[in-house]
SESETOR-838271 format. One record per residue (C-alpha): residue number from 1; x, y, z. Coordinates in steps of 0.001 Angstrom, whole numbers. Example, Ala and Ser with C-alpha at 12.3 -4.5 7.8 and 13.67 -1.06 7.14 Angstrom:
<sites>
site lumza=1	xx=12300	yy=-4500	zz=7800 $
site lumza=2	xx=13670	yy=-1060	zz=7140 $
</sites>
This chain:
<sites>
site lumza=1	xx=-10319	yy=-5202	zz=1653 $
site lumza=2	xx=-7494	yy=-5376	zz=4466 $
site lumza=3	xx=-4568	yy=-3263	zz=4133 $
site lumza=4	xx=-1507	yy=-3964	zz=6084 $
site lumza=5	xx=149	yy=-482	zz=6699 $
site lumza=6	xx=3244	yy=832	zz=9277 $
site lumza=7	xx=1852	yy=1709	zz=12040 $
site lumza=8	xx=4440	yy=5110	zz=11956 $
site lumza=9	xx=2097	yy=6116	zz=8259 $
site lumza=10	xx=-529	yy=7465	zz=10628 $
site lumza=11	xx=-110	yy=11100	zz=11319 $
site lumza=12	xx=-1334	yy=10388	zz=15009 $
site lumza=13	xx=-787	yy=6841	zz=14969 $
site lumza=14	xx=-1306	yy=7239	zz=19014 $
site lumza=15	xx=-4680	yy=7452	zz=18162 $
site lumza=16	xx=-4721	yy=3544	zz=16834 $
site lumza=17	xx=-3467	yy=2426	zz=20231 $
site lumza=18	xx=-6741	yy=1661	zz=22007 $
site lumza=19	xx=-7602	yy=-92	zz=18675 $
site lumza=20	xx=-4336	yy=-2552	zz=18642 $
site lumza=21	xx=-4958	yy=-2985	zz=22855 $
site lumza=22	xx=-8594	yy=-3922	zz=22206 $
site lumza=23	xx=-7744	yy=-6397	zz=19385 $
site lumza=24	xx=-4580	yy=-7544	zz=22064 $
site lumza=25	xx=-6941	yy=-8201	zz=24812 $
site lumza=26	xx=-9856	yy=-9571	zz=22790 $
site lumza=27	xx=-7610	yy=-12564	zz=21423 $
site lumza=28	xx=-4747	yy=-12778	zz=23779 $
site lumza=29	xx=-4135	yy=-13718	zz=27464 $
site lumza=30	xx=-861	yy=-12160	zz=27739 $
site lumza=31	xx=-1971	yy=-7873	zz=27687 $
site lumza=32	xx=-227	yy=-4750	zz=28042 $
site lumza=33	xx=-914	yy=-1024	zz=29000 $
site lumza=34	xx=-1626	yy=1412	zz=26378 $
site lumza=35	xx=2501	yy=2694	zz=27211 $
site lumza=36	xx=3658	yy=-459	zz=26010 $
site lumza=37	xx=2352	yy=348	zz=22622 $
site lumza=38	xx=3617	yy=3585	zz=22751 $
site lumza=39	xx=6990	yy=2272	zz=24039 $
site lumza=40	xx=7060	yy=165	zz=20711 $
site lumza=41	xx=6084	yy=2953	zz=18475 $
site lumza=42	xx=8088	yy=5539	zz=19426 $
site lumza=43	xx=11048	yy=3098	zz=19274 $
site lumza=44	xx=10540	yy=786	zz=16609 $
site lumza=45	xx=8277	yy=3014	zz=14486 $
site lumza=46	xx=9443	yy=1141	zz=11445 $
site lumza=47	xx=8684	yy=-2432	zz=12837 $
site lumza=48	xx=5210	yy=-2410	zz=13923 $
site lumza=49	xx=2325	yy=-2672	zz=11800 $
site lumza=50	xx=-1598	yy=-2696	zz=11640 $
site lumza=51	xx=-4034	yy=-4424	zz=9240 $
site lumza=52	xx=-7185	yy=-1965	zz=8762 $
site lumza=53	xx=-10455	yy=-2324	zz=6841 $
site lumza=54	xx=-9838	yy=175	zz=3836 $
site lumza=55	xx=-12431	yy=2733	zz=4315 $
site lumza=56	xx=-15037	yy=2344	zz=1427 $
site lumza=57	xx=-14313	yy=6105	zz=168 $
site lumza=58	xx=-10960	yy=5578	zz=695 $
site lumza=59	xx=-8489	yy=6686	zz=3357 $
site lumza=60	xx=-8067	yy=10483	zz=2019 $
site lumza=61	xx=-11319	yy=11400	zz=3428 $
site lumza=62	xx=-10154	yy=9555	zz=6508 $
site lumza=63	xx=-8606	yy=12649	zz=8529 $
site lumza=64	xx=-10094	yy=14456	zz=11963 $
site lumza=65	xx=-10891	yy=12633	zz=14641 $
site lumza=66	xx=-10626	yy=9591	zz=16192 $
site lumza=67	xx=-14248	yy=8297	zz=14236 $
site lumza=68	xx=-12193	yy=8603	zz=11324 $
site lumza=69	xx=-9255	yy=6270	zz=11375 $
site lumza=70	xx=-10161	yy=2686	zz=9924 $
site lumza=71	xx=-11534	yy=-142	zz=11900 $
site lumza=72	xx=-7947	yy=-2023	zz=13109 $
site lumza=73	xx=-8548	yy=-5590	zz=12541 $
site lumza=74	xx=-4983	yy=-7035	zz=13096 $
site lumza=75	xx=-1468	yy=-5734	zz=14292 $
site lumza=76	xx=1932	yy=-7268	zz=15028 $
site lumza=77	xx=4405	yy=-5262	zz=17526 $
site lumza=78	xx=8199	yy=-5681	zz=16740 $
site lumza=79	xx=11565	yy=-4883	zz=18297 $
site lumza=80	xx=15411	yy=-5026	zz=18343 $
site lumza=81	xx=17267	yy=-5848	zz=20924 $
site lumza=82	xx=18925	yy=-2815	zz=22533 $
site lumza=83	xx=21656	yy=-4474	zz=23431 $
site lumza=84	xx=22983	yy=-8066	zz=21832 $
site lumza=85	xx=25260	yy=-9919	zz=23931 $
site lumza=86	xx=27071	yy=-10831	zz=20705 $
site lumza=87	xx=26665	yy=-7640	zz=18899 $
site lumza=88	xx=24356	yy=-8874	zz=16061 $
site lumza=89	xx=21354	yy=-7100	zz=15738 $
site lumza=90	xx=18502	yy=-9418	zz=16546 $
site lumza=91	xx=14936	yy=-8850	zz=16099 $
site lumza=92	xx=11951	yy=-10192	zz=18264 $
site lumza=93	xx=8253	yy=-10196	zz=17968 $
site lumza=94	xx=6846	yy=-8884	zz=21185 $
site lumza=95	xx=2772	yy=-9366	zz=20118 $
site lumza=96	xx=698	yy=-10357	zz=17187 $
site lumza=97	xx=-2723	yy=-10834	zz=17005 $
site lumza=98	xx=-5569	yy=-10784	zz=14090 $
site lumza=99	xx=-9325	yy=-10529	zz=15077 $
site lumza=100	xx=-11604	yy=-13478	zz=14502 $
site lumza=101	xx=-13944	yy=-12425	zz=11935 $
site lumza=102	xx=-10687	yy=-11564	zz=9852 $
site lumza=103	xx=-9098	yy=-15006	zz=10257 $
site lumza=104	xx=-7945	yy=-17652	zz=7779 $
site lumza=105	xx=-7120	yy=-14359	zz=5022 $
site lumza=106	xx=-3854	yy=-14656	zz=5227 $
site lumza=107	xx=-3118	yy=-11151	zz=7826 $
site lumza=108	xx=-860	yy=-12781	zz=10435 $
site lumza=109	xx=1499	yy=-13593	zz=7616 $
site lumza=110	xx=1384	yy=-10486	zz=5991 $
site lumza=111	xx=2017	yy=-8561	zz=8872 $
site lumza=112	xx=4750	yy=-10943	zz=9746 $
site lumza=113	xx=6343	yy=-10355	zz=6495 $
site lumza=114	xx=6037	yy=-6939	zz=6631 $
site lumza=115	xx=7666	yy=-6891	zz=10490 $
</sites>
């Protein structure tokens, strides 16, 4: 089962980043440094959001180290725009990406949806 969750719900969601970046380069030709994604959470925390494998004993024995977090399978990176021209808050997907063995489930909407 995939779970689409904010990326911000992670108490060191810093430690997803090299996830989301390896799912970003594996699919996509357009890549960004690990700050980037840290850029966008720190920012945006409540706009970007990951799809992960829900652990089979569940998430609350999911806590510790890196090992621990579930297997990212999908992610979509959002912003606003700090400053509109016309002062109307406009949003703006900066990446999204889903990893081919998780295709054709329906994710990229999802996370869409949820951005």
């Amino acid at each position: 089962m995939v779970d689409i969750l904010p990326l911000s719900s992670y108490p060191s969601y810093i430690d997803l980043l090299p996830s989301i970046q390896t799912c970003n380069i594996t699919n996509l030709p357009e890549n960004y440094f690990l700050k980037y994604y840290l850029y966008h959470a720190l920012t945006w925390p409540q706009l970007s959001f990951v799809a992960v494998v829900r652990p089979k004993d569940g998430y609350s024995k999911h806590h510790g180290g890196r090992d621990s977090y579930p297997k990212v399978v999908g992610y979509v990176l959002a912003k606003m725009e700090e400053e509109p021209t016309d002062g109307v808050a406009h949003g703006h997907i900066t990446s999204l990406s889903v990893m081919r063995t998780h295709r054709r489930l329906g994710i990229a909407e999802r996370l869409m949806r949820m951005s």
